[in-house]
C-alpha positions as CSV (number, residue, x, y, z in Angstrom):
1,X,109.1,128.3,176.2
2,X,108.1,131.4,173.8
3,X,105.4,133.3,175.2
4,X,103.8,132.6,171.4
5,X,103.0,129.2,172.4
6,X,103.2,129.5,176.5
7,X,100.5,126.9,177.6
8,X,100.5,125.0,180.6
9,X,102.0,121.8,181.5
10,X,98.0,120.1,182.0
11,X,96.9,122.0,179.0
12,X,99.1,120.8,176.8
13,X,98.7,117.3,178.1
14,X,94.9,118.0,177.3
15,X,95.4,119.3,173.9
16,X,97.7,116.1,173.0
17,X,94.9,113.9,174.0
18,X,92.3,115.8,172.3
19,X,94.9,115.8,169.3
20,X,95.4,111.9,169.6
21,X,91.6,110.8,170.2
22,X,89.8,112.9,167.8
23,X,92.4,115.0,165.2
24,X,94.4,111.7,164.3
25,X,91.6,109.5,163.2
26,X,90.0,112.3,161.2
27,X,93.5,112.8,159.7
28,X,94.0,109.1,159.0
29,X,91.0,109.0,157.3
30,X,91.5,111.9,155.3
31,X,94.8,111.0,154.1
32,X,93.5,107.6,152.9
33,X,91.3,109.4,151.1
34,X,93.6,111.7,149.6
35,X,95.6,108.7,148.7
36,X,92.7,107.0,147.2
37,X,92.0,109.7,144.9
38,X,95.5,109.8,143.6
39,X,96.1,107.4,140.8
40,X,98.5,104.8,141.4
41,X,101.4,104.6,139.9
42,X,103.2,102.3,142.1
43,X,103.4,100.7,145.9
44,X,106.5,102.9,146.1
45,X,105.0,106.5,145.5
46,X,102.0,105.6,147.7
47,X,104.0,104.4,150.4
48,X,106.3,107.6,149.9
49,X,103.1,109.6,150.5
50,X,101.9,107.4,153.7
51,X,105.2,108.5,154.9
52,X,105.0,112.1,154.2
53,X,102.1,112.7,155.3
54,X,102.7,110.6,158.8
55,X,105.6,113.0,159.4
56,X,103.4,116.2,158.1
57,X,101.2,116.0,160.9
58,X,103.2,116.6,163.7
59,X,104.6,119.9,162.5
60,X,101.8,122.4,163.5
61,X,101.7,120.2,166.9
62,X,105.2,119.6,167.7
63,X,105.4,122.5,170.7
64,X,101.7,120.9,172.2
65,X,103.7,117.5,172.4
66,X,107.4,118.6,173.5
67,X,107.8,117.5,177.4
68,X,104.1,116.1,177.8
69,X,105.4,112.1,178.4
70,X,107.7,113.8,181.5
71,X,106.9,114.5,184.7
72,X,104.9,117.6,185.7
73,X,107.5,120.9,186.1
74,X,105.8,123.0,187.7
75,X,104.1,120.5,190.1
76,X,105.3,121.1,193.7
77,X,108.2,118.5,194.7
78,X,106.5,117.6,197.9
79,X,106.9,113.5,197.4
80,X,109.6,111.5,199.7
């Protein structure tokens, strides 16, 4: 891990939850919106944007996310 982005293991795993409770939500809503003000031209462009914009989001979070879903590494190995 760079020492750019060199958060710990539980923060991260905070910051993803924060990210998923609160940041998505706000960002579902704001795409819909976004998508509402558009005109539109057919089910195939909108859907095209739905899709851009689900993959969008991840891009300025990708390095809180990377390893959160595995186990703990720098958690002492004291079990069996």
């Amino acid at each position: 891990m760079s020492d750019r982005h060199a958060l710990s293991y539980k923060a991260r795993r905070r910051w993803s939850l924060a990210i998923l409770l609160v940041g998505m939500p706000v960002y579902i809503v704001a795409a819909v919106t976004l998508v509402n003000w558009i005109d539109r031209p057919s089910m195939l462009v909108e859907l095209i944007v739905y899709v851009a914009l689900g993959i969008l989001w991840v891009v300025p979070f990708k390095f809180v996310f990377r390893g959160v879903g595995q186990a703990d590494p720098e958690a002492d190995d004291e079990q069996g």
